[in-house]
Backbone of each chain as ProteinMPNN parsed JSONL, in Angstrom:
{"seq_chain_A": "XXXXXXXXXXXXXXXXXXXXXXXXXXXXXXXXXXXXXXXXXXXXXXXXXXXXXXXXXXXXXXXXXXXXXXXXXXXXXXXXXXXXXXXXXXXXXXXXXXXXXX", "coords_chain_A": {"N_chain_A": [[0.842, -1.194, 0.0], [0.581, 2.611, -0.91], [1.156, 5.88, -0.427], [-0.655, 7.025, -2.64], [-2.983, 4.92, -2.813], [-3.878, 4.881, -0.347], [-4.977, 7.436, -0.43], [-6.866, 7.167, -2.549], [-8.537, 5.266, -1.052], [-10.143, 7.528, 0.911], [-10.768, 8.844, -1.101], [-12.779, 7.011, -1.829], [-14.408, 6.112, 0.527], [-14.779, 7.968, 1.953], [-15.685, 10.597, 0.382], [-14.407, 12.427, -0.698], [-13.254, 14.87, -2.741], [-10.535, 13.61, -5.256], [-8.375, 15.626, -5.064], [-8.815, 17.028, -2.551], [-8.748, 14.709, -1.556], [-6.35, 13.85, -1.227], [-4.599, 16.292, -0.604], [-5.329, 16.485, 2.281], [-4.6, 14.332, 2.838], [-1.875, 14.358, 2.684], [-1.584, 16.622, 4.372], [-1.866, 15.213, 6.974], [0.15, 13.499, 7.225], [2.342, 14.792, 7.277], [1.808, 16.755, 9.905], [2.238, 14.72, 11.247], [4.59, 14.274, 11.177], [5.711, 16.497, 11.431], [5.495, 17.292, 13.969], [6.869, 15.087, 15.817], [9.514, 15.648, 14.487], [9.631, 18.038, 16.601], [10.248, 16.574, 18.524], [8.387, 15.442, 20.369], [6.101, 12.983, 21.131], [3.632, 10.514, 19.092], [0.644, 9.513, 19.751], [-1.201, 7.178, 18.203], [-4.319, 5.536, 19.322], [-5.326, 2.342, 19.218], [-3.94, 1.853, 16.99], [-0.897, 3.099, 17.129], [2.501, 3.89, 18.876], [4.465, 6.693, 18.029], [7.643, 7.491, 19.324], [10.149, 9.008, 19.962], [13.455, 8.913, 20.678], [16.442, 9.603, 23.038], [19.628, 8.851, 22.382], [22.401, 8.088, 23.234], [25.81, 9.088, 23.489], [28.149, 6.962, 22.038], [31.072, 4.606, 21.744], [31.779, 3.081, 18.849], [32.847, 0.132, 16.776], [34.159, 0.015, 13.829], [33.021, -2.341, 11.688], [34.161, -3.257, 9.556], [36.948, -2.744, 9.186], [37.139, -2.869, 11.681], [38.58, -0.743, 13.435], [38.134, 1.92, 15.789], [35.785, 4.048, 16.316], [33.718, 7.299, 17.148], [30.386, 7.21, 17.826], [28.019, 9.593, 17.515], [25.995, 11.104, 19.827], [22.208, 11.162, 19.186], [19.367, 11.286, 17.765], [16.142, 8.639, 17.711], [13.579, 7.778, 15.548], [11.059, 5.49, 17.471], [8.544, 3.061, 16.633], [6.368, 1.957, 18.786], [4.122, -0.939, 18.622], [0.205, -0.83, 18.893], [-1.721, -2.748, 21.339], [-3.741, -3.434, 20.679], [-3.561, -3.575, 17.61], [-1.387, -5.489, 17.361], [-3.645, -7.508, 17.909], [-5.334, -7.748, 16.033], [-3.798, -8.69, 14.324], [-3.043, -10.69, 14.765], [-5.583, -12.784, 14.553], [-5.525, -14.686, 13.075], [-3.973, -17.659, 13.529], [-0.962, -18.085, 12.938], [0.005, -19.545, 10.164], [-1.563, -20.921, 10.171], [-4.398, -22.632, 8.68], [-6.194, -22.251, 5.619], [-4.48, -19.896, 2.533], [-3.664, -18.484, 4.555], [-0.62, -17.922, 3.841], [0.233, -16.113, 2.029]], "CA_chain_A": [[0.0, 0.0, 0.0], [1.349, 3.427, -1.003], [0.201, 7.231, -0.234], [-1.608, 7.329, -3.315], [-3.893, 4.13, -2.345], [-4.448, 5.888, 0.903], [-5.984, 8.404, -1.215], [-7.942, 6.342, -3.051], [-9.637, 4.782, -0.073], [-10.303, 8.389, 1.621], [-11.863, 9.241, -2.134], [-14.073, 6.087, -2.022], [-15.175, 5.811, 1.286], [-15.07, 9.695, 2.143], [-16.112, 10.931, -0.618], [-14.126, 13.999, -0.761], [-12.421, 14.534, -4.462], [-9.099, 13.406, -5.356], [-7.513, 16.529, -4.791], [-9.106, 17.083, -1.595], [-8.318, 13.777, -0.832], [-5.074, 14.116, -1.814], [-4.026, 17.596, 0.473], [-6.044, 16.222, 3.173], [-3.782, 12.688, 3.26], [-0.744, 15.062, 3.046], [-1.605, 17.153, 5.985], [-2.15, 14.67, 8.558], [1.762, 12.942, 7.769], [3.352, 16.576, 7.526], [1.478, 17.351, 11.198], [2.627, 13.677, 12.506], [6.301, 14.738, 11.111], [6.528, 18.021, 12.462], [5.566, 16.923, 15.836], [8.129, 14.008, 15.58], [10.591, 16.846, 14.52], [9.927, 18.798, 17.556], [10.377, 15.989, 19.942], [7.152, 15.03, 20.961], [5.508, 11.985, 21.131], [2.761, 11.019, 18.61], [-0.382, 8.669, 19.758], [-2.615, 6.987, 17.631], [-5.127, 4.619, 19.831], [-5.547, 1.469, 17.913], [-2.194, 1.752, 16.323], [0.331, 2.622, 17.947], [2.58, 5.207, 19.483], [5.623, 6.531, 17.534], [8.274, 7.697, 19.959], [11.298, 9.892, 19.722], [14.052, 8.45, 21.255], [17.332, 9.849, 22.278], [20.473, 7.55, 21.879], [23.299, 8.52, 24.175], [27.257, 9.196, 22.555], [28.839, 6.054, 22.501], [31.636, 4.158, 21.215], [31.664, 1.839, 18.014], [33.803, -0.157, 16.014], [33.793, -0.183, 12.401], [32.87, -4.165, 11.54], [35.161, -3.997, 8.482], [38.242, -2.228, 9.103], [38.378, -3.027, 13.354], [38.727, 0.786, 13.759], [37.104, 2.123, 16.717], [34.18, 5.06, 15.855], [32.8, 7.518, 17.983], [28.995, 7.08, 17.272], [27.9, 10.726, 18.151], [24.279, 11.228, 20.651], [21.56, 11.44, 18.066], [17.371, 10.733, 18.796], [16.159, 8.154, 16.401], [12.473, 7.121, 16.289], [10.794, 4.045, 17.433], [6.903, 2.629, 16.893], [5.298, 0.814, 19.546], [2.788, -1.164, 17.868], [-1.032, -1.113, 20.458], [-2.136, -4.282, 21.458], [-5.18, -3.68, 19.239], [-3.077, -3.669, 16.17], [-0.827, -6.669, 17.764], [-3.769, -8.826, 18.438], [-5.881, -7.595, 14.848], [-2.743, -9.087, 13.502], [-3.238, -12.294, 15.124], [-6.58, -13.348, 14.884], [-5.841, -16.489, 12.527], [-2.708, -18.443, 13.573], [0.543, -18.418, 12.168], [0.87, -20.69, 9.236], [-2.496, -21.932, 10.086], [-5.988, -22.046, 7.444], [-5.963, -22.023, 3.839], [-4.451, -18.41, 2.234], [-2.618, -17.79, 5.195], [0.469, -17.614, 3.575], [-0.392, -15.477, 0.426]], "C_chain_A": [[0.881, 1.249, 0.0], [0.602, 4.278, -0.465], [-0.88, 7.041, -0.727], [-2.641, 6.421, -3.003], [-4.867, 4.697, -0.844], [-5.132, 7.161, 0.396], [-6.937, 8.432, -1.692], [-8.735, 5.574, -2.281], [-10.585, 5.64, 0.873], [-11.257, 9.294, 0.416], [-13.066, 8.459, -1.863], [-15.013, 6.092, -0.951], [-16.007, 7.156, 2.344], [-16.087, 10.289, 1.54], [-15.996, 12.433, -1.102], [-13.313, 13.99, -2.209], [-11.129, 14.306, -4.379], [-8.276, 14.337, -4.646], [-7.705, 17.556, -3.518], [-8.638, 16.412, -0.576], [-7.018, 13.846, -0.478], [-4.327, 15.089, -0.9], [-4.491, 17.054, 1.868], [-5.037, 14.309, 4.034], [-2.117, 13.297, 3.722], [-0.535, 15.736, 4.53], [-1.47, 16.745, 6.7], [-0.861, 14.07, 8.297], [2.176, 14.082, 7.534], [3.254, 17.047, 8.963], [2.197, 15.982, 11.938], [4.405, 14.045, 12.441], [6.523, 15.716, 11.34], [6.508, 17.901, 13.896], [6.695, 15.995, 16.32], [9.381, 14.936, 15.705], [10.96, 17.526, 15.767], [10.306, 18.285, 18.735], [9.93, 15.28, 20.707], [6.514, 14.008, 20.449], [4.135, 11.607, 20.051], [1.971, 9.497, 18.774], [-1.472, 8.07, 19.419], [-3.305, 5.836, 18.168], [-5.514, 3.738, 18.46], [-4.795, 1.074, 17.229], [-1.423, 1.8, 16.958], [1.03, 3.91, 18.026], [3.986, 5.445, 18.541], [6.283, 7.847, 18.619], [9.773, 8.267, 19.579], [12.581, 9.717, 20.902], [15.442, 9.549, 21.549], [18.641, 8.856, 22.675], [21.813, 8.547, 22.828], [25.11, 8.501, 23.291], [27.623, 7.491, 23.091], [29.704, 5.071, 21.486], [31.797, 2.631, 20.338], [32.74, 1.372, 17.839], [33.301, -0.194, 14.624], [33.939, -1.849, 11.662], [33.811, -4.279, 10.757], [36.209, -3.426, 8.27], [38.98, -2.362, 11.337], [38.231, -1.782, 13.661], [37.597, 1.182, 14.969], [36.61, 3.175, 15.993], [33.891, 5.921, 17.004], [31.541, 7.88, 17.487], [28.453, 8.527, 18.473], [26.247, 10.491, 19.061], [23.067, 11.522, 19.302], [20.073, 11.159, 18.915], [16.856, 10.269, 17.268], [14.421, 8.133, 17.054], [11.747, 5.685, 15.81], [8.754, 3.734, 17.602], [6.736, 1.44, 17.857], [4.632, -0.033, 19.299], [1.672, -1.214, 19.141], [-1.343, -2.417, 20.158], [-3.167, -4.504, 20.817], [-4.754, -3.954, 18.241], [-2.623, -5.419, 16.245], [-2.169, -7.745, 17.547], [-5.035, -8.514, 17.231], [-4.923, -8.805, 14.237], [-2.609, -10.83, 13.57], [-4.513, -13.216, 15.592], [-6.613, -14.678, 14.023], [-4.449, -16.684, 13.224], [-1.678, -18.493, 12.683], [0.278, -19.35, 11.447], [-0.494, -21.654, 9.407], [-4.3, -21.129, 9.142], [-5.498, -21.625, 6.274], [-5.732, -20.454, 3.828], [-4.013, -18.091, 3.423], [-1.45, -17.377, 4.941], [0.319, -17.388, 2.558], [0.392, -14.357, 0.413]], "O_chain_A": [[1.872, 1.22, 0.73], [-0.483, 3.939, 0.008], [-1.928, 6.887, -0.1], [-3.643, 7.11, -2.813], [-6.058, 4.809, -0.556], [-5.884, 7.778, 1.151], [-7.835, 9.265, -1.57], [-9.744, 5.137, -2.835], [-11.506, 5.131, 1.512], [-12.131, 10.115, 0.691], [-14.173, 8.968, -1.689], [-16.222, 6.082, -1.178], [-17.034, 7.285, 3.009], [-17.197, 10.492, 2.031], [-16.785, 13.249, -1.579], [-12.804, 12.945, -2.615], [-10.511, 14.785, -3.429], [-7.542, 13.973, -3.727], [-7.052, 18.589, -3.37], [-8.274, 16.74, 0.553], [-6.694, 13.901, 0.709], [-3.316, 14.608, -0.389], [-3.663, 17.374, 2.721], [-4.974, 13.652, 5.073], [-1.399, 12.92, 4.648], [0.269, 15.516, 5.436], [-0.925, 17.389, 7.597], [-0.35, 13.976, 9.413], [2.914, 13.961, 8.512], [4.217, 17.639, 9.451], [2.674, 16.105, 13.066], [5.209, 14.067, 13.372], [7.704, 16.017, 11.515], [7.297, 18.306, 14.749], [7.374, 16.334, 17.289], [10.107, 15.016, 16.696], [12.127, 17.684, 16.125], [10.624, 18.92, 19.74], [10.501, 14.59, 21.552], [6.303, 14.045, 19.236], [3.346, 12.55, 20.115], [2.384, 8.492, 18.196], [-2.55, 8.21, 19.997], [-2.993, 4.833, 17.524], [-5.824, 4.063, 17.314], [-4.854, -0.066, 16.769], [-0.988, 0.8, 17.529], [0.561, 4.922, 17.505], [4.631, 4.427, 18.292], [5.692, 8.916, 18.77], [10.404, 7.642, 18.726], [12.57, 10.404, 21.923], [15.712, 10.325, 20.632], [18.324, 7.973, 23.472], [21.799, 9.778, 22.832], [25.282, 7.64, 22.428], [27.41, 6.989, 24.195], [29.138, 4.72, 20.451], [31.897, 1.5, 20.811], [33.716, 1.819, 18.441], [32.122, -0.419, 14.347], [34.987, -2.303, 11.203], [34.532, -5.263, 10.923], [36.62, -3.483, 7.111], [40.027, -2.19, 11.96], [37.374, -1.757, 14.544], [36.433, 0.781, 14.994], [37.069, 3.244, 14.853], [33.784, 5.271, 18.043], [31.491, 8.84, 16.719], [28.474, 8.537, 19.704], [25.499, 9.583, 18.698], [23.463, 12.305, 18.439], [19.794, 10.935, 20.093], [16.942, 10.859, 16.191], [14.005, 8.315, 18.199], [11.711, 5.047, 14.758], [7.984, 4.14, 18.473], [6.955, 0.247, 17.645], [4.05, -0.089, 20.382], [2.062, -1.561, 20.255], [-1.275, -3.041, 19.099], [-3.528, -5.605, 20.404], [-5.478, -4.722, 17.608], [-3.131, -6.338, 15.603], [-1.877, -8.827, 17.037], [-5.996, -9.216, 17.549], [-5.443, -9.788, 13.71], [-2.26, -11.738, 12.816], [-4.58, -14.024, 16.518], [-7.458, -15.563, 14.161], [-3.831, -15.644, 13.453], [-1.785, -19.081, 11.607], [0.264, -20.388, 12.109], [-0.583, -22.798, 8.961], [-4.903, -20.061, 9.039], [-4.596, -20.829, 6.012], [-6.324, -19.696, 4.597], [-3.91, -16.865, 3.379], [-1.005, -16.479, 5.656], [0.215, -18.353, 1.8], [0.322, -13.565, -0.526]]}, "seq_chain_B": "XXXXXXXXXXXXXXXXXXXXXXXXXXXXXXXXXXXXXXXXXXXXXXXXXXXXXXXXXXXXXXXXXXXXXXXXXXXXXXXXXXXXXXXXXXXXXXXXXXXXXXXXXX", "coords_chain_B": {"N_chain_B": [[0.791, 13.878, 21.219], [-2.176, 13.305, 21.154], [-4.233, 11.095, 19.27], [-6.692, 12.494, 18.989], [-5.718, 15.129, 19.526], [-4.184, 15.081, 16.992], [-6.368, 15.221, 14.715], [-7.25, 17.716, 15.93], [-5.459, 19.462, 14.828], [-5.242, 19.023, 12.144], [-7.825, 19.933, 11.386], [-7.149, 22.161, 11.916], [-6.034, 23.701, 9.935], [-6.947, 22.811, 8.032], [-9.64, 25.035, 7.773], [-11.84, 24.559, 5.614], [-13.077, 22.353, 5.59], [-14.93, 20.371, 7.875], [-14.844, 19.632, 11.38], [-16.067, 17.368, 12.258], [-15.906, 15.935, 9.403], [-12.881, 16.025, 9.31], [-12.004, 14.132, 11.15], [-12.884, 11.366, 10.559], [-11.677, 11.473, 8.319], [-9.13, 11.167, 9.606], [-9.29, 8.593, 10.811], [-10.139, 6.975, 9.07], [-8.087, 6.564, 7.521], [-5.922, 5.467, 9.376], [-7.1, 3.343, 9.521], [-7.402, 2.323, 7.265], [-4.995, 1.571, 7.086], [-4.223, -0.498, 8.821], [-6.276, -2.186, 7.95], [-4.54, -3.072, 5.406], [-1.952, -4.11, 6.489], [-3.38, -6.079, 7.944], [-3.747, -7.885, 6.127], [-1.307, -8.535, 5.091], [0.024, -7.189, 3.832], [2.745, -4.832, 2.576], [3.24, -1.112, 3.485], [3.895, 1.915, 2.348], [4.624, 4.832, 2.728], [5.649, 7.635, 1.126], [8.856, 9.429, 2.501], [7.988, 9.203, 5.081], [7.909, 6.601, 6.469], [7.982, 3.144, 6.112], [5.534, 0.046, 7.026], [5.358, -3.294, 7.856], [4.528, -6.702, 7.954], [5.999, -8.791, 10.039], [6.922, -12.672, 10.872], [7.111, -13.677, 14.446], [9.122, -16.409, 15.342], [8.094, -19.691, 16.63], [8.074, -20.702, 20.212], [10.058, -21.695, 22.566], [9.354, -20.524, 26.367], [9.28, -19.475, 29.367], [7.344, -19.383, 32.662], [7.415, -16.964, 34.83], [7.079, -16.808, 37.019], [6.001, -19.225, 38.417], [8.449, -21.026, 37.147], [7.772, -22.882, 35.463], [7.962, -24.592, 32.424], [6.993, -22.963, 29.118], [4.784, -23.264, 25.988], [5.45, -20.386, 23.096], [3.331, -19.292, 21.261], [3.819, -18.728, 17.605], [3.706, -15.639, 16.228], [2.312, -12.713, 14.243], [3.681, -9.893, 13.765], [4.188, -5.976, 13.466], [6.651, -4.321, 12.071], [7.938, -1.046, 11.935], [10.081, 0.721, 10.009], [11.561, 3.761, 10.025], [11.891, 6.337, 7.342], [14.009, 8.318, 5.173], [13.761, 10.905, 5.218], [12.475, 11.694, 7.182], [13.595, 10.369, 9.801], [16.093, 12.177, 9.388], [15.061, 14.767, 9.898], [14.129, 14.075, 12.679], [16.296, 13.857, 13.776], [17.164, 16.286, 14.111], [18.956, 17.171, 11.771], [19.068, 18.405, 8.058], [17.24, 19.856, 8.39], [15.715, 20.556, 10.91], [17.747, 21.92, 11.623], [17.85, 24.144, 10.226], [14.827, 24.81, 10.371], [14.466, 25.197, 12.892], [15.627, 27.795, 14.331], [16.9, 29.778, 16.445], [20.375, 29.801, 17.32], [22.305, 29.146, 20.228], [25.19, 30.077, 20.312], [26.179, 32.412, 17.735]], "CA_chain_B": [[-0.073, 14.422, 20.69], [-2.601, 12.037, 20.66], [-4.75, 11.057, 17.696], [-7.54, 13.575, 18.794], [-5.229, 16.303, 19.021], [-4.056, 15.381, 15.503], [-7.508, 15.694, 14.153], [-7.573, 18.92, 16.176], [-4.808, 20.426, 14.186], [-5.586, 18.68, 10.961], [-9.147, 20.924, 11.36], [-6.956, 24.12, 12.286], [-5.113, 23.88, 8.661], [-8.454, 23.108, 6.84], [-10.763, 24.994, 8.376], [-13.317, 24.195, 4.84], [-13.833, 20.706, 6.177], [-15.573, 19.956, 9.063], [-14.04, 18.513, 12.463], [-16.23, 15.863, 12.331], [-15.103, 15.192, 8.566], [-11.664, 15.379, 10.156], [-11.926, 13.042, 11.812], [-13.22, 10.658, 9.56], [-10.619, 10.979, 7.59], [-8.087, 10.266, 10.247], [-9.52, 7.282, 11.517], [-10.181, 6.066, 7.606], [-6.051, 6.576, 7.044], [-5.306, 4.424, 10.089], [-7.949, 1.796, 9.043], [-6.785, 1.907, 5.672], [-3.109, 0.814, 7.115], [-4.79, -1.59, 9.885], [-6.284, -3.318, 6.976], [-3.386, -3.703, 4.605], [-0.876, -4.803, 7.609], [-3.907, -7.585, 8.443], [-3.618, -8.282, 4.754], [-0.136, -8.694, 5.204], [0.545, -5.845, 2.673], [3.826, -3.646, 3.303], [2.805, 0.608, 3.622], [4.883, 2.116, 2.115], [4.247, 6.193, 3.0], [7.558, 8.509, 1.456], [9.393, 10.845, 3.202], [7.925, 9.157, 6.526], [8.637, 5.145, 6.329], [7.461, 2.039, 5.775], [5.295, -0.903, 8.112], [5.563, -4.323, 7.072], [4.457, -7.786, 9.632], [6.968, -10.334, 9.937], [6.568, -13.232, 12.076], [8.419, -14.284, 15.178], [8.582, -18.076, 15.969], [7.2, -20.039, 17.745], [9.758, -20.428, 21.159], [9.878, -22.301, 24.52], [9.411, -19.573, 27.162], [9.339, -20.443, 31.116], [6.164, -18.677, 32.954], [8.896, -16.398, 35.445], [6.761, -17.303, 38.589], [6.005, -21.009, 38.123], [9.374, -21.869, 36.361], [6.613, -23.911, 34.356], [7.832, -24.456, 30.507], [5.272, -22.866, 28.261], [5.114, -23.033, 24.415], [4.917, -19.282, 23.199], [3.024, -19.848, 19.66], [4.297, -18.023, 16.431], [3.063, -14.407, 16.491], [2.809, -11.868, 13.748], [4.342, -8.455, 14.736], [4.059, -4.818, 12.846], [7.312, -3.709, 12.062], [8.19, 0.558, 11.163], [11.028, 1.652, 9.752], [11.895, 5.528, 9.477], [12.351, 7.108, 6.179], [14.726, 9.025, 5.569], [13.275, 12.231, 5.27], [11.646, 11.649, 8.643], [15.054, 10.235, 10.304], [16.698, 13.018, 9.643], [13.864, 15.841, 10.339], [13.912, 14.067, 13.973], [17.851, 13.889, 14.512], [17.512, 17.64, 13.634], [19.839, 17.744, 10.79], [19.507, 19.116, 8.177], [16.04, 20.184, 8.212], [15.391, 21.103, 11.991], [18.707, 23.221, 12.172], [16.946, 25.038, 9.749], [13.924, 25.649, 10.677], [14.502, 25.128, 14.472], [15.884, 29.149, 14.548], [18.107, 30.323, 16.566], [21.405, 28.66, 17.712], [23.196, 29.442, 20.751], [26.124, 30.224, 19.947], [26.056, 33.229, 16.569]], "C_chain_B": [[-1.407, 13.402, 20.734], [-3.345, 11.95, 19.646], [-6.221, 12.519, 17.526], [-6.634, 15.082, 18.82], [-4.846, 16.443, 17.487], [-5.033, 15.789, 14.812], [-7.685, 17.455, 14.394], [-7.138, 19.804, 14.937], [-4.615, 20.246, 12.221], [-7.042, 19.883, 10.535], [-8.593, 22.281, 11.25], [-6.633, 24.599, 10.505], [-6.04, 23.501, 7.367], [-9.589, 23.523, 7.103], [-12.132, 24.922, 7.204], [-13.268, 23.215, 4.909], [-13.876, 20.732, 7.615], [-14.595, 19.421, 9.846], [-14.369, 17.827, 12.417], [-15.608, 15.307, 10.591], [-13.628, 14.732, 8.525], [-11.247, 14.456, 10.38], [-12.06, 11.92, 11.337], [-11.902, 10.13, 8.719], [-8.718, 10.698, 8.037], [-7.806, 9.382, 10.241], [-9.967, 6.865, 9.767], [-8.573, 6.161, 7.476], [-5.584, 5.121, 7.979], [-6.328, 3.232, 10.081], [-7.526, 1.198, 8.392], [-5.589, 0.355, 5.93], [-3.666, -0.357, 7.931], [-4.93, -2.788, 9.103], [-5.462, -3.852, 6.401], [-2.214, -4.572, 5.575], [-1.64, -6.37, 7.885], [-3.775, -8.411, 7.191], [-2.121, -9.405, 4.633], [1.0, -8.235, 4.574], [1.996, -4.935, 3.491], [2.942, -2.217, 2.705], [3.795, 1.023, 3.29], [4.499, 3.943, 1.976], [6.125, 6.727, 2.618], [7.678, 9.544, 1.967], [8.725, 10.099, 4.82], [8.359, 7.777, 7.002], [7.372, 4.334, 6.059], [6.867, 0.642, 6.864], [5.181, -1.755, 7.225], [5.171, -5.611, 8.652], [5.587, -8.795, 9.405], [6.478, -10.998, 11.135], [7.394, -13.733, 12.636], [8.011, -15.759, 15.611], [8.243, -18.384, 16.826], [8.51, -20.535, 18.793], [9.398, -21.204, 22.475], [9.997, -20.883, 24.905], [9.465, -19.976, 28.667], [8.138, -19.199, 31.634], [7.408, -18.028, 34.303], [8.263, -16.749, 36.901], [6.752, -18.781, 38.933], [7.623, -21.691, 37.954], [8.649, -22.589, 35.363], [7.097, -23.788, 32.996], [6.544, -24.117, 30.265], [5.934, -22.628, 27.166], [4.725, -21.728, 24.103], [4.636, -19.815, 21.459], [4.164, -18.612, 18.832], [2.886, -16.85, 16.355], [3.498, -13.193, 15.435], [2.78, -9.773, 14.275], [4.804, -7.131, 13.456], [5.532, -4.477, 12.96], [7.352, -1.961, 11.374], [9.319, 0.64, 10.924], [10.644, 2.741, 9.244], [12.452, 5.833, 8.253], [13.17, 7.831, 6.107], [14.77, 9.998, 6.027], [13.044, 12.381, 6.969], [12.875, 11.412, 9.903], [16.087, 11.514, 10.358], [16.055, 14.809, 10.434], [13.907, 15.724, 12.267], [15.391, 14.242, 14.613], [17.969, 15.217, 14.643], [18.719, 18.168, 12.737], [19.151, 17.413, 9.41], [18.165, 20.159, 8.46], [15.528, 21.174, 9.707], [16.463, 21.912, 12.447], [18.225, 24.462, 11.199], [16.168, 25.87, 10.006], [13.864, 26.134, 12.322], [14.796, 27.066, 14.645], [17.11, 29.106, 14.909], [19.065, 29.425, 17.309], [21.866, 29.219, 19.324], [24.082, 30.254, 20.797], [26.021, 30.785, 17.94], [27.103, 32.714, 16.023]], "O_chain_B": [[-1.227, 12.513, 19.902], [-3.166, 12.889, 18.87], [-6.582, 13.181, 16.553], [-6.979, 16.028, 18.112], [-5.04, 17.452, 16.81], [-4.797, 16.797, 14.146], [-8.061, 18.275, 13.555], [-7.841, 20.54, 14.244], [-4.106, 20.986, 11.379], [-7.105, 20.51, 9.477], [-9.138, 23.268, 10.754], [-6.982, 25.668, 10.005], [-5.913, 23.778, 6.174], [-10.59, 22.843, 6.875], [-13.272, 25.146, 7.61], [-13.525, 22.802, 3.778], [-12.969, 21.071, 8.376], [-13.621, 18.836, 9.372], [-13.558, 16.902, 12.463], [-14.889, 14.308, 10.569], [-13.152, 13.703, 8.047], [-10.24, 13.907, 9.932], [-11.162, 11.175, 11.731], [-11.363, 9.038, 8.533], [-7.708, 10.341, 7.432], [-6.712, 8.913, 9.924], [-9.957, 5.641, 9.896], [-8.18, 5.032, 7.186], [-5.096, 4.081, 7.536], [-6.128, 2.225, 10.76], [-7.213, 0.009, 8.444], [-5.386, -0.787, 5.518], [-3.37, -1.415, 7.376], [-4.338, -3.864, 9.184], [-5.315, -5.061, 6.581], [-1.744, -5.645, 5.198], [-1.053, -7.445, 8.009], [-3.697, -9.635, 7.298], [-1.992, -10.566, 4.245], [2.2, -8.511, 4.586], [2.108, -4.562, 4.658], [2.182, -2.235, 1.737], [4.806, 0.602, 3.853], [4.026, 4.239, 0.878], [7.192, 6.511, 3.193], [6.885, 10.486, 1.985], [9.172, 10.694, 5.801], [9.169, 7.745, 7.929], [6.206, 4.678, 5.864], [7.764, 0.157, 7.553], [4.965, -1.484, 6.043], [5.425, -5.465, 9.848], [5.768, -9.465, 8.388], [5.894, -10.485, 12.09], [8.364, -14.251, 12.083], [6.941, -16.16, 16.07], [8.014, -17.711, 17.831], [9.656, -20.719, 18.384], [8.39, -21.094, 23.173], [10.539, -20.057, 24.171], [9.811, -21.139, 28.875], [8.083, -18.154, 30.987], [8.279, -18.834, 34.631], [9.019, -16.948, 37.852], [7.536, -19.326, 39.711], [7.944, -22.717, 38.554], [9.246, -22.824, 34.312], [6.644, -22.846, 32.346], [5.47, -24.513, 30.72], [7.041, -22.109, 27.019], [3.652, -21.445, 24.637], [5.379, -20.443, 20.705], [5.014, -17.89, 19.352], [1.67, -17.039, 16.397], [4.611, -12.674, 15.51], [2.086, -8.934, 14.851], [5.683, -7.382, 12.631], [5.821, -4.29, 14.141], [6.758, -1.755, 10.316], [9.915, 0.643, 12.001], [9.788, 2.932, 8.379], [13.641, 5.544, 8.123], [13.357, 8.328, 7.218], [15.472, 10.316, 6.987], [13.541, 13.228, 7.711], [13.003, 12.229, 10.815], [16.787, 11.737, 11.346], [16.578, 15.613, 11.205], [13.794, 16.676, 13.039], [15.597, 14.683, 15.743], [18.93, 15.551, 15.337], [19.31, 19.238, 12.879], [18.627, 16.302, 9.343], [18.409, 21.328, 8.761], [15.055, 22.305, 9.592], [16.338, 22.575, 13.477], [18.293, 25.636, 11.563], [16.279, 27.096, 10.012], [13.353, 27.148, 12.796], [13.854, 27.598, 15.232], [18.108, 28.702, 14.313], [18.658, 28.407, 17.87], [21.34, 30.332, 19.299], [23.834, 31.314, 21.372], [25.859, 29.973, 17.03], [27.472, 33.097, 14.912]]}, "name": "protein", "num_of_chains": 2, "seq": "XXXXXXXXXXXXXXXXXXXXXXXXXXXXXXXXXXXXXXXXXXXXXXXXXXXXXXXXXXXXXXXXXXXXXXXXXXXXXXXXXXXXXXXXXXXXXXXXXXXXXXXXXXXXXXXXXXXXXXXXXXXXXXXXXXXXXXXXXXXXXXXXXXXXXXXXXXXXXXXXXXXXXXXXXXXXXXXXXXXXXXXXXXXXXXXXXXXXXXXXXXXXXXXX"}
């Protein structure tokens, strides 16, 4: 699934026009990535939480030359998934019932 | 932020659609993805990243009060990776030294 599909499901089931749809699909990941940007935490019930981490200075090695690294402090971010999504995800069994593995 | 504040500020930046259509079309975005992930579809959103499920095996576990062996089944699990765009926007380079303002140090 891409943006544009996400567009096309917010045309069909919305029923706002393409290019409604379209600015309207943009907005809401531009507002979850500026908040992200600033630091702050972003919670979607049902889904899941995406989190802004920050990562402390600390010393690498470089795997293919041996060389030590200093890996500078940075803030990466990390998704949570909610236990609603988690347990959507697992309402057939692993590897079990026809078309499970499709 | 949580998802109703997003709606909030999704409403502030269009105020010719409704809050309740807002909203709507929040909670249709994160359906959308809900569905395709149960599908078992990868999302692939640019400039912010990509979710995809993989599954983790199935594993002996020990119950930590009991000691009791227990079988933990095979469980599929939502992975995100960060885009780039988005990765870097949050490290604050180069994008948030940008816009962020002023520095410290002139």
């Amino acid at each position: 699934m891409t943006k544009a599909e996400i567009v096309e499901t917010i045309y069909e089931r919305v029923g706002f026009s393409k290019k409604e749809s379209a600015d309207l699909v943009e907005t809401v990941f531009h507002i979850i990535k500026e908040t992200l940007a600033d630091g702050e935490k972003v919670k979607i019930s049902g889904f899941g939480n995406f989190v802004v981490r920050k990562k402390n200075e600390r010393k690498g090695r470089n795997p293919q030359t041996g060389e030590e690294i200093r890996l500078p402090a940075r803030r990466v971010l990390t998704f949570k998934p909610s236990l609603v999504l988690k347990n959507i995800l697992n309402e057939e069994p692993v590897g079990g019932g026809p078309g499970a593995d499709s | 932020m949580t998802k109703s504040g997003l709606i909030e500020k999704v409403a502030e930046k269009t105020p010719h659609i409704s809050k309740k259509d807002t909203e709507v079309v929040v909670n249709t975005i994160f359906d959308a993805m809900t569905d395709a992930l149960k599908k078992g579809e990868r999302i692939e959103i640019r400039g912010f990243g990509s979710f995809q499920v993989k599954v983790r095996e199935a594993r002996e576990g020990r119950n930590p009060k009991t000691g009791e062996e227990v079988q933990i089944p095979a469980k599929r699990t939502p992975f995100f990776k960060v885009g780039k765009e988005l990765k870097e926007m949050v490290d604050g380079e180069p994008a948030a030294a940008a816009a962020g303002g002023e520095r410290v140090r002139a």
